[in-house]
Structure formats: C-alpha cells, structure tokens
C-alpha positions in Angstrom: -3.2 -22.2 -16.9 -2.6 -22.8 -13.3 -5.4 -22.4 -10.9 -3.6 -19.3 -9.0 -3.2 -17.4 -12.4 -6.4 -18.0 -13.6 -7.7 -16.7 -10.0 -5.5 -13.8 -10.6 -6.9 -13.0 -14.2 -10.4 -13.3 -13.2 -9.7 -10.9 -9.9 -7.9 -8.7 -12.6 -10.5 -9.1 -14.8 -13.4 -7.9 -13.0 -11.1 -4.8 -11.2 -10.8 -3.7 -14.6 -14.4 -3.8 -15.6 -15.0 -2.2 -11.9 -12.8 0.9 -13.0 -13.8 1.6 -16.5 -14.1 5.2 -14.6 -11.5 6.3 -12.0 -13.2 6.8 -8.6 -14.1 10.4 -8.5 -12.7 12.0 -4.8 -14.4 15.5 -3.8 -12.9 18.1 -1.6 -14.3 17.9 2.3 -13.0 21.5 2.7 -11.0 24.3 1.4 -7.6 23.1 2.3 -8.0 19.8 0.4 -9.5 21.7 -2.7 -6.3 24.1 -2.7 -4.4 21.0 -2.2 -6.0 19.3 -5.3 -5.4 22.4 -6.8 -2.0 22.8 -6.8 -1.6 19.1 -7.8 -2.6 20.3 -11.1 -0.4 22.7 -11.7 3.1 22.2 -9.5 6.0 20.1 -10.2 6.7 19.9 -6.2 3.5 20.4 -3.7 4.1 20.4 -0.2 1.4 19.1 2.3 2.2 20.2 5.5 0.1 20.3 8.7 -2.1 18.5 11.0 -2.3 14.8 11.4 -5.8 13.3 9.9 -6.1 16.0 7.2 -6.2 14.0 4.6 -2.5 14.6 2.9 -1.7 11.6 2.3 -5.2 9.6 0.9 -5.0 12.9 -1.6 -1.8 12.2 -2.8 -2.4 8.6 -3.4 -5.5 9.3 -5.2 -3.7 11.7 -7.5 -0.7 9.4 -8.3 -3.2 6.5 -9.0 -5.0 8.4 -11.1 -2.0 9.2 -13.0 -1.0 5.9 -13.1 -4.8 4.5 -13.9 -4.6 7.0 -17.4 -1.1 6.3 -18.0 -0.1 10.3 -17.6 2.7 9.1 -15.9 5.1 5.6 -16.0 5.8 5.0 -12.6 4.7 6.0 -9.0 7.6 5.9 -6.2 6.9 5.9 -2.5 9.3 7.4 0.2 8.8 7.1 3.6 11.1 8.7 5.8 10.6 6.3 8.6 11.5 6.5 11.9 11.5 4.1 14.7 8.1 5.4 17.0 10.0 6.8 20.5 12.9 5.0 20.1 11.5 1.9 20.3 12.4 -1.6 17.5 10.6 -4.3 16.5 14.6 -5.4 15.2 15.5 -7.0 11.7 12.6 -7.5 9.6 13.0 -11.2 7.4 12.8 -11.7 4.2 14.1 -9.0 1.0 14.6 -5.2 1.1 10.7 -4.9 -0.1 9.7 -7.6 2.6 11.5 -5.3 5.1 9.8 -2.4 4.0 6.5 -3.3 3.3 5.0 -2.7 7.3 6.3 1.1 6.9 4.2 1.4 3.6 1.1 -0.6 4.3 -1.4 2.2 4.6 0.1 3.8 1.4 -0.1 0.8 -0.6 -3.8 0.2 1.0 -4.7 3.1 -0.3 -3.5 2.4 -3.6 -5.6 -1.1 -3.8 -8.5 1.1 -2.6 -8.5 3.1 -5.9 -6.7 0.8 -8.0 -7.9 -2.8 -6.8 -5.3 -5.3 -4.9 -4.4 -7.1 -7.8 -3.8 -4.3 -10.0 -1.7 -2.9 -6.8 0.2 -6.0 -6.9 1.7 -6.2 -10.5 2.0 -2.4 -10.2 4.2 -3.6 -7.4 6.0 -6.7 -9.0 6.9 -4.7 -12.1 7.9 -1.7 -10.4 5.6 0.9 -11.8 4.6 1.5 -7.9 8.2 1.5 -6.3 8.8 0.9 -2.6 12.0 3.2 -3.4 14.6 3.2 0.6 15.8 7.0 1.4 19.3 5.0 1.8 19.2 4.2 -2.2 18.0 7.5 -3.9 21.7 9.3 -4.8 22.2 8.9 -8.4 18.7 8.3 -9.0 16.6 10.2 -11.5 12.9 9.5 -12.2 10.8 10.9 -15.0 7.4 10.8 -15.6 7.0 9.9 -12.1 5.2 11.1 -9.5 7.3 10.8 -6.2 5.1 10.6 -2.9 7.5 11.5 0.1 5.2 10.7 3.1 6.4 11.6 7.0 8.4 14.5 5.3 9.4 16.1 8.9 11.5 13.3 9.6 14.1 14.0 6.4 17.3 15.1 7.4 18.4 18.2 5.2 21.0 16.3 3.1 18.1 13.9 2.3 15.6 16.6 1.6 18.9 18.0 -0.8 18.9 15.1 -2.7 15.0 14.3 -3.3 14.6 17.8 -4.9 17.6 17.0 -7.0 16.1 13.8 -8.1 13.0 15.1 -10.5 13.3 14.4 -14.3 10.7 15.5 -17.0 7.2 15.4 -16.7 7.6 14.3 -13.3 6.2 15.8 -9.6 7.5 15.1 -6.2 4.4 15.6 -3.2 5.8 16.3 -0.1 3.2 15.3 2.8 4.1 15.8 6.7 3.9 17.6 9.9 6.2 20.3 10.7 5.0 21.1 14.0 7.3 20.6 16.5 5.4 16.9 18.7 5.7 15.0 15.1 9.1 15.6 13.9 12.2 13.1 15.2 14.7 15.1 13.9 15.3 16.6 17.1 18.7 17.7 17.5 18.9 19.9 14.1 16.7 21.3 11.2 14.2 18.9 9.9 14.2 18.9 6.0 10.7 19.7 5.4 11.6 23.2 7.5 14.8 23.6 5.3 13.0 23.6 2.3 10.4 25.8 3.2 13.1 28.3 4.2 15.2 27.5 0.9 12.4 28.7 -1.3 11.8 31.6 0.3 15.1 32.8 0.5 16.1 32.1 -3.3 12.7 32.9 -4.9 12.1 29.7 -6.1 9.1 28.6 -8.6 7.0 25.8 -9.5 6.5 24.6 -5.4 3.1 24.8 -3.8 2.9 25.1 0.0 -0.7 23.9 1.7 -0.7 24.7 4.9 -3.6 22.5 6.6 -4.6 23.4 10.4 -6.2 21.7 13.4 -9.5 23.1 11.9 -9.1 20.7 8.9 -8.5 17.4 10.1 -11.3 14.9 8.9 -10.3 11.4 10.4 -12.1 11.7 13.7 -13.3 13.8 16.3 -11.6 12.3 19.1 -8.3 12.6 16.5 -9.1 16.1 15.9 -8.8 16.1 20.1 -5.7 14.9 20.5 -4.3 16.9 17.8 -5.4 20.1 19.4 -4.2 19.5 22.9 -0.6 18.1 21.2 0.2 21.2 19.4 -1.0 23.4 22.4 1.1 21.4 24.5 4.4 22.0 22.2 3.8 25.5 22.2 3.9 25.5 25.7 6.7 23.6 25.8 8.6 26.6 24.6 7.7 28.4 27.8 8.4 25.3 29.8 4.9 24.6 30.9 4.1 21.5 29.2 2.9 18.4 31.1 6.0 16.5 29.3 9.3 17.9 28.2 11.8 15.6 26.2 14.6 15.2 27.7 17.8 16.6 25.8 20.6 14.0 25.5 24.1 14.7 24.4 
C-alpha cells in the first residue's frame, strides 16, 4: 500500500472509531429547536432570517447525520452565489468542483466538523456530498437526498421553480437565507425565496415548514448581533429614504 493511502486509512480509521456516536447538537434557543423540529417532519423546511442564527451549521448537522446512519444516499449542496457588491476575483482554475469549492468551503467545513475531513473527502470524490452548480439542476431529480440550498435570497424565481420541482422520494430540500431586504442581490425583481413564500400561501400548499428566525436569535457574536440590528433598521429606513446609504438604481 502506498504511503498516502495507508495515511488515509489510518486517518479514516481512527474518524470512524471517533464517531461510533454521531455528535449530539442541542438547541441554543427556541427558533433553532422549531427549526430541528420541523427537520423531522417536512419534506421542504425553509430557514429564513437573520445572519449568525445558526441556519446553516443546523442544516449541515442534520444532512450529516443522515448521511452518517445511511437514512439517506446522498447529500447535495446549492449555493446560490453571488459575486459580493459587484466585485470578481475572475475565472477560478482548475475543474467545475475546483471552481466551486471557495463558494462552499464553510459548508463543506462544517461537514468535516461532524463527519471528520477524510470521511468529507470520499463523501466528496464519490459524490454522496455533491457540490451540485444552479446552472446544471434542469432535468435533475434526486431521491433519498437531502438538498441544502444555502444564500436562498439570491435565487431568481425560475431557479427557485425548478429546485422545488427537483425532489424525488424520501428526499427533503432545506432552504436557508435572508429575505430581508440589505442581503438579497436580486435587486431589480422578486427574489425566489419571497416567491415561494407567497406561492404556498396562495395555493395552500403542504409539507413546507417556514422558521422565521429574528435579530433576537443570532448566536455568532455580539458585535455580529450589532451589525445585524443596525442593517435591518437601516433598510427599513431606506423605505422612507432616510438611510445613511441608498443603492443606487441603474437601468
């Protein structure tokens, strides 16, 4: 055996004997307890709210878990990304998942935290964690799957039309984002996540969870919890046009 797979073996090796009992993840306040909740019990759960809330790290945790018991095949991670204010780094090297990669790092980090990095890694390689491109998922299908869509309030509404259209059997699709108005991109029209939302509520329809998590729940930091506050007071007085920064319209 090479000296780089036995390394790998012995890293897999003691992971496994690490995890012989998946790490246990406790509520830090209501909204993440209804959030666990409804993880249970939905086939689509929608995370919306404040940044730092924790939306994310839960929905990793759960899919992992999944994964880790073998309740479900494959995980598959969407990130609707979006370059930050405008601004590019330009064409990444390397293949489509080398390209990807930097916009999923903090999923996939979580994903080593529960799992262990070499675990993450042939998860990875073998495609039971798929990097899945918003670009590729018409014609797709995925069942027993669980389907993390992270950033959700930058989907446009034909993209948020064809993620919902996507789920197979014994497969759930998490929705996690921010639909308040400073973290969207989708500026010029209706972002997805608020489409979808409305969509239920108009046609009645079952088996969707919305937690709605607030200022008041955000658990990263207190200076985060700062910012977060003074952001979203600052975009609702944006609608009265007395907000230290407007954005500038552009045809």
């Amino acid at each position: 055996m090479k000296r780089a797979q036995k390394q790998q073996a012995d890293v897999l090796k003691k992971e496994k004997f690490q995890r012989q009992h998946f790490p246990q993840l406790l509520p830090m306040n209501q909204k993440q307890s209804d959030f666990l909740e409804a993880l249970k019990y939905s086939t689509i759960v929608v995370a919306d709210g404040s940044s730092g809330t924790g939306k994310t790290l839960i929905s990793c945790w759960h899919a992992a878990k999944k994964l880790h018991f073998g309740d479900v095949k494959k995980v598959v991670l969407i990130r609707a990304y979006q370059p930050l204010a405008g601004r590019s780094i330009g064409y990444l090297p390397g293949e489509v998942l080398d390209k990807l990669l930097p916009y999923y790092q903090q999923l996939i980090d979580y994903f080593e935290d529960y799992l262990g990095k070499g675990v993450t890694d042939i998860h990875i390689k073998h495609g039971t964690i798929e990097i899945c491109p918003l670009e590729t998922i018409r014609g797709r299908s995925w069942s027993d799957s669980i389907i993390i869509v992270d950033e959700s309030q930058n989907l446009f509404v034909p993209e948020m039309q064809a993620l919902v259209t996507r789920i197979g059997d014994n497969s759930q699709m998490i929705f996690c984002g921010d639909d308040s108005g400073f973290q969207t991109d989708v500026r010029n029209s209706m972002n997805g996540l608020t489409y979808l939302k409305q969509l239920v509520q108009r046609y009645n329809i079952e088996d969707i969870s919305f937690v709605k998590f607030g200022k008041e729940d955000i658990v990263r930091s207190g200076i985060t919890r700062s910012f977060v506050v003074a952001f979203e007071e600052e975009a609702e007085l944006a609608k009265e046009g007395k907000a230290i920064y407007t954005e500038r319209k552009t045809r």
